[in-house]
TORPA-4810 file (N, C-alpha, C, O; in nm, 3 decimals):
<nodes>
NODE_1_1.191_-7.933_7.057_1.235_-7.806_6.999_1.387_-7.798_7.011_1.447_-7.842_7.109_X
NODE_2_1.448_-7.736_6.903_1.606_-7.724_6.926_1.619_-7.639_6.941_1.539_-7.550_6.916_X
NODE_3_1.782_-7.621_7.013_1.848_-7.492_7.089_1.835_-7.352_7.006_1.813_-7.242_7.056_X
NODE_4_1.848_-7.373_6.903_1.882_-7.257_6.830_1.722_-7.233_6.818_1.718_-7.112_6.793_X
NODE_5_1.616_-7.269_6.820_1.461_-7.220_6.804_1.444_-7.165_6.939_1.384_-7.058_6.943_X
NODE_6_1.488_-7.224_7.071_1.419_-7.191_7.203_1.528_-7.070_7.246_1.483_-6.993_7.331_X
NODE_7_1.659_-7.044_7.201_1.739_-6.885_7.236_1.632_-6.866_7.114_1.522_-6.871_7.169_X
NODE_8_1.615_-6.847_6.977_1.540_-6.749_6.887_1.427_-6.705_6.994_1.408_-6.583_6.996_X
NODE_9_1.364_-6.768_7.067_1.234_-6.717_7.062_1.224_-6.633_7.255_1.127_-6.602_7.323_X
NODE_10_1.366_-6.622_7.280_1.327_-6.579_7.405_1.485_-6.444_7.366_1.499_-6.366_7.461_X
NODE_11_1.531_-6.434_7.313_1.630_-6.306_7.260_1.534_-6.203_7.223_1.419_-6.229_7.187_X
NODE_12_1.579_-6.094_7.232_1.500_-5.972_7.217_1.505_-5.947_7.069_1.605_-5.971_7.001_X
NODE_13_1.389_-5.898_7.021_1.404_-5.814_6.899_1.475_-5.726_6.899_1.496_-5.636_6.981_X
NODE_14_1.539_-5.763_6.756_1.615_-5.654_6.696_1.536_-5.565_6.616_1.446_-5.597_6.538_X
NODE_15_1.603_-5.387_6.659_1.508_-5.332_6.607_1.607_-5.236_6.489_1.730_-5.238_6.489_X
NODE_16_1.522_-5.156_6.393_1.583_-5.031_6.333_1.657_-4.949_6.392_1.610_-4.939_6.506_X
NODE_17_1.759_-4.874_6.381_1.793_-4.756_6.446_1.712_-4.635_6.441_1.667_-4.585_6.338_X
NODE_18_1.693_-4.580_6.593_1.573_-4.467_6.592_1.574_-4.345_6.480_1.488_-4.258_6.468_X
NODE_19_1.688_-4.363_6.407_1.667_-4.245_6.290_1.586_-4.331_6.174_1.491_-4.290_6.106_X
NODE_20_1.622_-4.409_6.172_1.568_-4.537_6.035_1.431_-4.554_6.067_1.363_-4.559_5.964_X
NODE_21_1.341_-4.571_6.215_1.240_-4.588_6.224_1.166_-4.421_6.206_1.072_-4.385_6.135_X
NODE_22_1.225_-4.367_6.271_1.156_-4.197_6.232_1.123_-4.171_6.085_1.018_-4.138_6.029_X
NODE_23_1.261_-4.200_6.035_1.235_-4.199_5.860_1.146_-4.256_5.799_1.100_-4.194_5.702_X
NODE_24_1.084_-4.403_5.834_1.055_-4.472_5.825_0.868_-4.398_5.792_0.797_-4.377_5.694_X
NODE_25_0.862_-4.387_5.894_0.710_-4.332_5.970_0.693_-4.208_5.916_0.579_-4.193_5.872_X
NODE_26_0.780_-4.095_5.902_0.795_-4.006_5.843_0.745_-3.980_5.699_0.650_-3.906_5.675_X
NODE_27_0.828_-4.058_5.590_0.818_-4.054_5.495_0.668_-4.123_5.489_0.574_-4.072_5.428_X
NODE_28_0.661_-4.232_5.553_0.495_-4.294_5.481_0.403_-4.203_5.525_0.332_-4.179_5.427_X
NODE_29_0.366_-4.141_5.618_0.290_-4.008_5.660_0.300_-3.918_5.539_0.198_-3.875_5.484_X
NODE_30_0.386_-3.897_5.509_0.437_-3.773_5.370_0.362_-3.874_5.240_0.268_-3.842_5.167_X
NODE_31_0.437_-3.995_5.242_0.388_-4.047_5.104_0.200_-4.083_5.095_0.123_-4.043_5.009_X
NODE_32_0.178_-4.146_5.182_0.053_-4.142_5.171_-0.033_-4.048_5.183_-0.144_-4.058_5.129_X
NODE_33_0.004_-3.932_5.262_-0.060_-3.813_5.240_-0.023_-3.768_5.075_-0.127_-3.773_5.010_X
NODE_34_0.060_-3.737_5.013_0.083_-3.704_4.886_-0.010_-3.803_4.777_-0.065_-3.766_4.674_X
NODE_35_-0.008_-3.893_4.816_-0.115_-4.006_4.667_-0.216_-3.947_4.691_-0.272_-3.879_4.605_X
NODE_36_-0.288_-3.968_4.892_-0.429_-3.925_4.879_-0.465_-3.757_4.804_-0.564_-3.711_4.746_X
NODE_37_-0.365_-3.715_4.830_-0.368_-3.594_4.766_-0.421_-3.536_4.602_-0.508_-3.476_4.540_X
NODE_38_-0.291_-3.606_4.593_-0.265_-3.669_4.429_-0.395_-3.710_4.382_-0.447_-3.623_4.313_X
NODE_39_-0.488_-3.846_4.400_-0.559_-3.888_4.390_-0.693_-3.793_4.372_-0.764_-3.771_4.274_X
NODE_40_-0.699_-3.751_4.497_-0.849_-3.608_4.491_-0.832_-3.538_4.391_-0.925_-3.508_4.317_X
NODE_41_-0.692_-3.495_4.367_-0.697_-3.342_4.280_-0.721_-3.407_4.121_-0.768_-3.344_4.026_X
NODE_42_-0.675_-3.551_4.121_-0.730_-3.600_3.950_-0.884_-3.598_3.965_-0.923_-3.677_3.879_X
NODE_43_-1.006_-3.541_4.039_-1.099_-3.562_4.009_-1.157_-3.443_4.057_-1.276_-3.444_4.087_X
NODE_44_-1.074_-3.314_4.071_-1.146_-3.168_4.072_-1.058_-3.111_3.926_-0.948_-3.140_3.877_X
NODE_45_-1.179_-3.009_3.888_-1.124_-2.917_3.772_-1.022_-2.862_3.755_-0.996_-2.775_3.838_X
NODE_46_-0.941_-2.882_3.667_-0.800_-2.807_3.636_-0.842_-2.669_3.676_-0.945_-2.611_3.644_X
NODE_47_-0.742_-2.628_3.750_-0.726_-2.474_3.734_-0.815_-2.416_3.824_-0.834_-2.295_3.811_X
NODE_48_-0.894_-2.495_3.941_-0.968_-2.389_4.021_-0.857_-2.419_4.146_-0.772_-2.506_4.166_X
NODE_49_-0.910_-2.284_4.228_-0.812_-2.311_4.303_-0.806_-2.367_4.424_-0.711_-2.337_4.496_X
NODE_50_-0.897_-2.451_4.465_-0.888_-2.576_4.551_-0.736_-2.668_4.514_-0.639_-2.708_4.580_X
NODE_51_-0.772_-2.671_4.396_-0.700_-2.815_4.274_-0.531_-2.741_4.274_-0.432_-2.811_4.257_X
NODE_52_-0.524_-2.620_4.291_-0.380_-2.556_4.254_-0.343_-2.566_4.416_-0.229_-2.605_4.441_X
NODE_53_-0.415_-2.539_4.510_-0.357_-2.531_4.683_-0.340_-2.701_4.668_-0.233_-2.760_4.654_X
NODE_54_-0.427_-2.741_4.671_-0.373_-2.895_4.725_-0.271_-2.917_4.664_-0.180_-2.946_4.742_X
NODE_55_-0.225_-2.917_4.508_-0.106_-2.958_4.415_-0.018_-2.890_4.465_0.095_-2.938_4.460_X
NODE_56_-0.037_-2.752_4.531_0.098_-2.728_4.601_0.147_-2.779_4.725_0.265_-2.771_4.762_X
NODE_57_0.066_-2.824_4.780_0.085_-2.928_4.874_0.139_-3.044_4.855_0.231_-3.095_4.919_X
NODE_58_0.069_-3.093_4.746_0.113_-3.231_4.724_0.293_-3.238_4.666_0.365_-3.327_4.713_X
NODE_59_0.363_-3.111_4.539_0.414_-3.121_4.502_0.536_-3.073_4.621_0.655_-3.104_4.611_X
NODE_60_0.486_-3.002_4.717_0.588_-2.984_4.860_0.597_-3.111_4.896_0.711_-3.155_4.884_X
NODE_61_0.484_-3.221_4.953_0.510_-3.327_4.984_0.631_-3.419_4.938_0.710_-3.487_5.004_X
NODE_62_0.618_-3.396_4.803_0.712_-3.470_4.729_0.800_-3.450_4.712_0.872_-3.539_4.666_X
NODE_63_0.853_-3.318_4.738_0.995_-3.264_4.724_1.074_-3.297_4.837_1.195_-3.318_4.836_X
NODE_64_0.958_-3.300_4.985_1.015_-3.317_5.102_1.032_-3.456_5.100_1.136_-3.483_5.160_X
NODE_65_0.976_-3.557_5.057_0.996_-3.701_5.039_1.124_-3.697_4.952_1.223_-3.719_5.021_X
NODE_66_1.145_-3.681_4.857_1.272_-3.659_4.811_1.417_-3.645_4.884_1.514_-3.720_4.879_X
NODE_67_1.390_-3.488_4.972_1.518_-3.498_5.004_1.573_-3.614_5.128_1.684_-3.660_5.149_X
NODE_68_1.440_-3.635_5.196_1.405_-3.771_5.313_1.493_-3.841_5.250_1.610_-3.842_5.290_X
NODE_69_1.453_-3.912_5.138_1.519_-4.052_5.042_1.681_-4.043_5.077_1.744_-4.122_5.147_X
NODE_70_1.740_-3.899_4.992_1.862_-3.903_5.023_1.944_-3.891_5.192_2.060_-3.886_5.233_X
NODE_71_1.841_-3.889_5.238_1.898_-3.868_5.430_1.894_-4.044_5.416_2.001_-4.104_5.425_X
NODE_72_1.781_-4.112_5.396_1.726_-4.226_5.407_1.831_-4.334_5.386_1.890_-4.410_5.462_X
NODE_73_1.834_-4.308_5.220_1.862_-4.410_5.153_2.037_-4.464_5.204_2.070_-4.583_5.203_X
NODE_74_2.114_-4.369_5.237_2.256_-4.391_5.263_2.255_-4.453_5.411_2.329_-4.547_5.439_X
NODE_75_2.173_-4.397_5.498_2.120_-4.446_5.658_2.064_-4.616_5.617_2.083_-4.699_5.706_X
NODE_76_2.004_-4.658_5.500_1.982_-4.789_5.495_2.109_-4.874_5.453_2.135_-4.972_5.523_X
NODE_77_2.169_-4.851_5.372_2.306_-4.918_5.279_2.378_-4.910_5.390_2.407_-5.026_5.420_X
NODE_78_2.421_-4.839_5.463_2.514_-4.823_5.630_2.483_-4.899_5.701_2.556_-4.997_5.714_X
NODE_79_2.348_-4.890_5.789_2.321_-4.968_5.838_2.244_-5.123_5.905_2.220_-5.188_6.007_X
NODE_80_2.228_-5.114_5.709_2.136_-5.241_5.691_2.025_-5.267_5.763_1.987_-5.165_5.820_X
NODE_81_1.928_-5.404_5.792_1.830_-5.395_5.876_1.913_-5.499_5.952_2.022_-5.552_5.929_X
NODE_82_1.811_-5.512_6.061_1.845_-5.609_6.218_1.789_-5.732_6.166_1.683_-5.758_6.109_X
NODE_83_1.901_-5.809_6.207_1.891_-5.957_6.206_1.729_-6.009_6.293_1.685_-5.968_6.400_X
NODE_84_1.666_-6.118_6.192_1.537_-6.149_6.255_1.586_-6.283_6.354_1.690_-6.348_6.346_X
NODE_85_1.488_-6.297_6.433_1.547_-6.429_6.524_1.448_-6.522_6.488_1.448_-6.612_6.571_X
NODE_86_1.380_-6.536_6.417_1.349_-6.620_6.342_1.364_-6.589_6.181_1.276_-6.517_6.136_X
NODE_87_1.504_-6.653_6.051_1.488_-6.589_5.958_1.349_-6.644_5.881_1.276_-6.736_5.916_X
NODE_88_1.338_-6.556_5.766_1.188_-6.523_5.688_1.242_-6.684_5.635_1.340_-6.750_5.671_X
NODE_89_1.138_-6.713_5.541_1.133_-6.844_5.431_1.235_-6.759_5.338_1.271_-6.641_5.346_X
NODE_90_1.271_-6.876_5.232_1.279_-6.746_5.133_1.182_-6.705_4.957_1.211_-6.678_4.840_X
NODE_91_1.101_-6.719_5.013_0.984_-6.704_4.932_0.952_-6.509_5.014_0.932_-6.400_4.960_X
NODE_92_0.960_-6.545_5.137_0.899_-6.382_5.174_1.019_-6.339_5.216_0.995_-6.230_5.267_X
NODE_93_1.170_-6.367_5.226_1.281_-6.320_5.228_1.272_-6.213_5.064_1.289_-6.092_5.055_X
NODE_94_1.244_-6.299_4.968_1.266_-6.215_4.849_1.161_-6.170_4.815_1.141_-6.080_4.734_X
NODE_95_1.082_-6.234_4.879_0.948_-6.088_4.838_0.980_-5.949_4.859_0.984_-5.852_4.784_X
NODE_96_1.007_-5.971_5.027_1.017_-5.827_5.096_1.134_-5.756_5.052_1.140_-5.633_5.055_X
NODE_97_1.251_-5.850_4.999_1.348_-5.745_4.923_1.315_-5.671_4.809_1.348_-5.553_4.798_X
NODE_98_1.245_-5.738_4.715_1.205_-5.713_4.612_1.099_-5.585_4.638_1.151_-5.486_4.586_X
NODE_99_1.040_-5.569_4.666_0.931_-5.488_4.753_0.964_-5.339_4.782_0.921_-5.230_4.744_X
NODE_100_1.093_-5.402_4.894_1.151_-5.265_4.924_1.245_-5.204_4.825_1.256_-5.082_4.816_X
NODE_101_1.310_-5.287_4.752_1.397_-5.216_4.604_1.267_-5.176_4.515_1.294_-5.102_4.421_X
NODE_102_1.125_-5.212_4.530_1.074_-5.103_4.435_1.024_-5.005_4.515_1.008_-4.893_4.466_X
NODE_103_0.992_-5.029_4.646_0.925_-4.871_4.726_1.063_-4.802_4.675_1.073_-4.753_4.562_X
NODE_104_1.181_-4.802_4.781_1.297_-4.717_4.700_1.280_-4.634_4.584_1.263_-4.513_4.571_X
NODE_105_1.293_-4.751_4.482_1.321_-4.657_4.380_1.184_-4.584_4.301_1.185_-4.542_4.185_X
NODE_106_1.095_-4.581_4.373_0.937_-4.512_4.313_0.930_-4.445_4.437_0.818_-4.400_4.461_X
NODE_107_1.029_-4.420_4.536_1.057_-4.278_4.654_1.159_-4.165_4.568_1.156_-4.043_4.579_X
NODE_108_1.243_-4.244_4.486_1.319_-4.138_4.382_1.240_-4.088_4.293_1.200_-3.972_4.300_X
NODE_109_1.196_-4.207_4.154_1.132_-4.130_4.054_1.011_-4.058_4.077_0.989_-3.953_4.016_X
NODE_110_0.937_-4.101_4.152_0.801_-4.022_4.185_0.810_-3.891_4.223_0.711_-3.824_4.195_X
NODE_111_0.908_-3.829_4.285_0.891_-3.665_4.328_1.015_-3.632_4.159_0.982_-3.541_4.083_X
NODE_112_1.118_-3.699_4.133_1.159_-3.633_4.031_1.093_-3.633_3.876_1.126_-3.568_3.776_X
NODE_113_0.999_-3.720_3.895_0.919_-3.718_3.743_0.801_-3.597_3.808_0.745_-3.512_3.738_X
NODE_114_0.783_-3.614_3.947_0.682_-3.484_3.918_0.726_-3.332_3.933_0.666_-3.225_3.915_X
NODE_115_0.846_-3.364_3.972_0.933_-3.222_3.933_0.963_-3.180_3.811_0.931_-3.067_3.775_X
NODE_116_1.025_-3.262_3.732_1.009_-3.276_3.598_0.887_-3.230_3.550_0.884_-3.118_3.499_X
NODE_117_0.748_-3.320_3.560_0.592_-3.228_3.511_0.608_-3.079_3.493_0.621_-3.018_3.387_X
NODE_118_0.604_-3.029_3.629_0.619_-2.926_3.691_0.752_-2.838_3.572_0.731_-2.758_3.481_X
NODE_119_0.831_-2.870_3.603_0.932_-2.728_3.544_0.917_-2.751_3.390_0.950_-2.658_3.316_X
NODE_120_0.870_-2.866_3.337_0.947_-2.863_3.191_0.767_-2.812_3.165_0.736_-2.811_3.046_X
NODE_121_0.646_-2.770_3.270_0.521_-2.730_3.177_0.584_-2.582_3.244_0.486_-2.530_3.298_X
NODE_122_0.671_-2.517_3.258_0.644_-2.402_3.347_0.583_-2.411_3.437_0.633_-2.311_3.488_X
NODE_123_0.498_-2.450_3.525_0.433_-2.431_3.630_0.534_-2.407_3.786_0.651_-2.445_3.785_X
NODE_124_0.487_-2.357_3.887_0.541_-2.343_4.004_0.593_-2.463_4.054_0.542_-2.573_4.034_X
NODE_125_0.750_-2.429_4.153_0.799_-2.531_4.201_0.771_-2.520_4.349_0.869_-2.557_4.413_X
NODE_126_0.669_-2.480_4.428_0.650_-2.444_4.586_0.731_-2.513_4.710_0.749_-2.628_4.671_X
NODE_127_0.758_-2.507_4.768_0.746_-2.569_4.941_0.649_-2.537_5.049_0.709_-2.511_5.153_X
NODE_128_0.537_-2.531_5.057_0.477_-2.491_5.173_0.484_-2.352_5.188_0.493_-2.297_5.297_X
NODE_129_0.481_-2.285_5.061_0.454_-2.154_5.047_0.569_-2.068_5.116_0.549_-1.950_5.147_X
NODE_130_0.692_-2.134_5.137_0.836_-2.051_5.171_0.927_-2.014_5.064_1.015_-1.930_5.044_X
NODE_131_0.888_-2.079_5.022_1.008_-2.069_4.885_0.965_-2.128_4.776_0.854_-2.181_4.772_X
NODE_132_1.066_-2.125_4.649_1.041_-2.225_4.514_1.159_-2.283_4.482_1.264_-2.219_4.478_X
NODE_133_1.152_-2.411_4.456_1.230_-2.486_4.443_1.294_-2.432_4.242_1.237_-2.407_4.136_X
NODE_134_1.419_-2.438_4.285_1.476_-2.345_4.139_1.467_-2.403_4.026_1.527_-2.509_4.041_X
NODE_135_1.417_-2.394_3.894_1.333_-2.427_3.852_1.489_-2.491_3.684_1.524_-2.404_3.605_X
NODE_136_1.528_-2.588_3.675_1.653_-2.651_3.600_1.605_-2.695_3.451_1.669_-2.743_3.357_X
NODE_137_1.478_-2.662_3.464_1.399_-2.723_3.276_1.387_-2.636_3.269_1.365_-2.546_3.350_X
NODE_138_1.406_-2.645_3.085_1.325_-2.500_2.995_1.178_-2.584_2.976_1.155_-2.701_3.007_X
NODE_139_1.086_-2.482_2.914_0.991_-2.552_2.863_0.953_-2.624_2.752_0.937_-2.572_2.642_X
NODE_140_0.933_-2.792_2.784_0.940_-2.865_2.714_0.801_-2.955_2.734_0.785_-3.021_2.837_X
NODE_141_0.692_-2.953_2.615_0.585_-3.038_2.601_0.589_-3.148_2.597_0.530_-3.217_2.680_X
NODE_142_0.635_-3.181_2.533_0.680_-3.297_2.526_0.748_-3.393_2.662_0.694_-3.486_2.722_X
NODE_143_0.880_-3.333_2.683_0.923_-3.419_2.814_0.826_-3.390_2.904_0.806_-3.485_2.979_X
NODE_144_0.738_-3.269_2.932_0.626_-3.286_3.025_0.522_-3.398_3.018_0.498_-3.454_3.125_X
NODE_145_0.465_-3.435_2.923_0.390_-3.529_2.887_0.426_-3.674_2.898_0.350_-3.770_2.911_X
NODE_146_0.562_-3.672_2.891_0.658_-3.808_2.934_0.673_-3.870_3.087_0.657_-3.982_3.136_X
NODE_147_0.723_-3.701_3.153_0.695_-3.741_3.305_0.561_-3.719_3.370_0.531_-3.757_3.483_X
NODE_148_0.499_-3.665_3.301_0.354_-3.693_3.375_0.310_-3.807_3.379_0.271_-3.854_3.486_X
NODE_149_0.305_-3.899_3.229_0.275_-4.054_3.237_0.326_-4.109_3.343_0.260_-4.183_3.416_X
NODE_150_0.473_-4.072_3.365_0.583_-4.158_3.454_0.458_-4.174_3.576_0.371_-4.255_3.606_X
NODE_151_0.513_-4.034_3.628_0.408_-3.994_3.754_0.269_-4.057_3.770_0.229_-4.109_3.875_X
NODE_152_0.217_-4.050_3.684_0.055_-4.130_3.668_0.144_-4.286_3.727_0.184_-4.306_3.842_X
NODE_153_0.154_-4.363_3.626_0.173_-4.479_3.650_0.282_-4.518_3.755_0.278_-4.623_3.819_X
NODE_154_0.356_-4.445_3.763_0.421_-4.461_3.906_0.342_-4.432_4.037_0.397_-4.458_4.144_X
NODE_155_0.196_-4.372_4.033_0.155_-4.371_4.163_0.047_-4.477_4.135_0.001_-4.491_4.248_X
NODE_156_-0.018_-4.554_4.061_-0.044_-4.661_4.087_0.015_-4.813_4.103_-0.031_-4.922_4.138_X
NODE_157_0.154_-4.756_4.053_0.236_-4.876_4.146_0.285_-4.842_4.306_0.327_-4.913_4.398_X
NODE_158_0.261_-4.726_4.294_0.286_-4.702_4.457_0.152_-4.710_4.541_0.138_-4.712_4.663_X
NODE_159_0.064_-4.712_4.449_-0.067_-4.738_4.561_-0.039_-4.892_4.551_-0.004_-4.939_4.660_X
NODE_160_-0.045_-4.958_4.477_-0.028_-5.096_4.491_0.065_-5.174_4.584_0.024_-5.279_4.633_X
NODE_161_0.173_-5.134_4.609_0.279_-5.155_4.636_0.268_-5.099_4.829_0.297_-5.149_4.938_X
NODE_162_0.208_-4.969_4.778_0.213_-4.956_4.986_0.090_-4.985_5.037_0.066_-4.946_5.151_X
NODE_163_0.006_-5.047_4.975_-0.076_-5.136_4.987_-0.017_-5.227_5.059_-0.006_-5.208_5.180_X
NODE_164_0.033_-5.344_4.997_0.082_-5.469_5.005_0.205_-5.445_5.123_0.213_-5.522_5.219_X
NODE_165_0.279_-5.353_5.109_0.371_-5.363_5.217_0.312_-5.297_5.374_0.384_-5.300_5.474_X
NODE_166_0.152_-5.233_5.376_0.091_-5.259_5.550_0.020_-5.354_5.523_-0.054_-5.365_5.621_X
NODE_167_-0.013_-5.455_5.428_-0.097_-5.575_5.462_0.023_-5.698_5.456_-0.013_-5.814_5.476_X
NODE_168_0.125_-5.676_5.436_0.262_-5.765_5.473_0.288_-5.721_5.624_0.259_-5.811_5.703_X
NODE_169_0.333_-5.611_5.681_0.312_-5.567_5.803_0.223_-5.659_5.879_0.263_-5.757_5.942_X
NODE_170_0.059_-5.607_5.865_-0.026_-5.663_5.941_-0.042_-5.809_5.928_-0.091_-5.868_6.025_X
NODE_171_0.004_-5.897_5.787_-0.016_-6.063_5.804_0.132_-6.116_5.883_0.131_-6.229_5.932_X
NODE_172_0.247_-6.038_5.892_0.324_-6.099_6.000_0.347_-6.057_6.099_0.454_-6.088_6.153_X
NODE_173_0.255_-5.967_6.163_0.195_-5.946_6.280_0.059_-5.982_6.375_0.021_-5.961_6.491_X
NODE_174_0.019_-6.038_6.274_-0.127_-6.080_6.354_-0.162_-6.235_6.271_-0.234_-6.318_6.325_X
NODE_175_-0.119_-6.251_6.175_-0.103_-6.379_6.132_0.067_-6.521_6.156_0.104_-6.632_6.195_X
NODE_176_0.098_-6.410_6.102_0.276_-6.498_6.158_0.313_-6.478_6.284_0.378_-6.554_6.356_X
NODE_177_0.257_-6.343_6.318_0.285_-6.358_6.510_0.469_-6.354_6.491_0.531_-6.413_6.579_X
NODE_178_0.526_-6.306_6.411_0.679_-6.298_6.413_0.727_-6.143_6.435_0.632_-6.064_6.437_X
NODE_179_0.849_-6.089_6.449_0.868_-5.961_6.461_0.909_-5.864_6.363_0.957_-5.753_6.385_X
NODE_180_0.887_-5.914_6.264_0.872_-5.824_6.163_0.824_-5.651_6.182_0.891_-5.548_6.174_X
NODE_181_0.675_-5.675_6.213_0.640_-5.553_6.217_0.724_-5.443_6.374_0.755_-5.323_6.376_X
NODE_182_0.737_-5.551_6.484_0.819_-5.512_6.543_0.931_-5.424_6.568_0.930_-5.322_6.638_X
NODE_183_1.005_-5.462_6.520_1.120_-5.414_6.459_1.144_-5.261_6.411_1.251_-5.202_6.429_X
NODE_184_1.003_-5.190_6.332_0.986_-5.102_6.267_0.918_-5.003_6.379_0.929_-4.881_6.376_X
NODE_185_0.831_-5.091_6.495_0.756_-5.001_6.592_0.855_-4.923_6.721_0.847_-4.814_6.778_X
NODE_186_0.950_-5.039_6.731_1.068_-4.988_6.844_1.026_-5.074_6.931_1.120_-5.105_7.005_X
NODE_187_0.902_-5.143_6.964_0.891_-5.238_7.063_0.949_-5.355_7.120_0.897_-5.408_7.218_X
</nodes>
């Protein structure tokens, strides 16, 4: 074994900074609560009001994921991630970039195309029943029908997608045995 493999494997993990991992955990709690959300209410009746409480839930979720992104996203470009002590291949070097430039940017469009839904059908802009988020569309059928598609098909790339990034998690943690997932736990 060479020098540079036997310091890799006895140096400590490098981890996130504890705001980056909070965010981290944070937002996927928010986001995956919002799909499962999302998900139920496409299969109860428009307009009862089970289907209108959860959507206000869901569409708080998303607003609060939103403003997360912008705390987030500048906290990532600053402080980049921690050097691995063993680096990836680069087959899963550019996977996982690739990956995370689309979680990113389907953490932006997904709450603003469903904000968009939302103001350009008229409907309520909620937070958790404190307030309403101020409402910047007139009413427009059309662009509603545009970002709703968005929204549709943007949350089955986000189910797909945060799918694949806890079964990337769990195969280089219990299969690669590397610190990947590490890194993200604080351990």
């Amino acid at each position: 074994m060479s020098i540079t493999n036997e310091a890799s494997t006895t140096l400590p993990t490098a981890r996130y900074r504890p705001s980056q991992r909070l965010l981290h955990w944070l937002m996927a709690v928010i986001i995956i609560s919002a799909l499962l959300i999302g998900l139920y209410c496409s299969y109860l009746t428009p307009g009862t009001p089970l289907r209108r409480a959860l959507l206000d839930v869901h569409k708080s979720l998303g607003m609060t994921a939103l403003v997360l992104i912008a705390i987030r996203l500048p906290l990532r470009l600053s402080f980049g991630e921690p050097a691995h002590r063993r680096p990836l291949d680069v087959f899963n070097h550019y996977a996982a970039r690739g990956a995370h430039i689309l979680l990113y940017a389907l953490m932006i469009l997904m709450p603003l195309a469903g904000y968009t839904t939302s103001a350009a059908g008229g409907h309520d802009l909620p937070w958790f029943g404190l307030f309403q988020w101020p409402n910047l569309l007139s009413p427009d059928r059309g662009l509603e029908r545009i970002a709703a598609q968005i929204h549709e098909y943007g949350a089955y790339c986000l189910y797909v997608l945060v799918s694949l990034h806890i079964l990337a998690a769990l195969w280089h943690h219990f299969i690669r045995r590397d610190e990947v997932l590490q890194r993200m736990l604080g351990l």
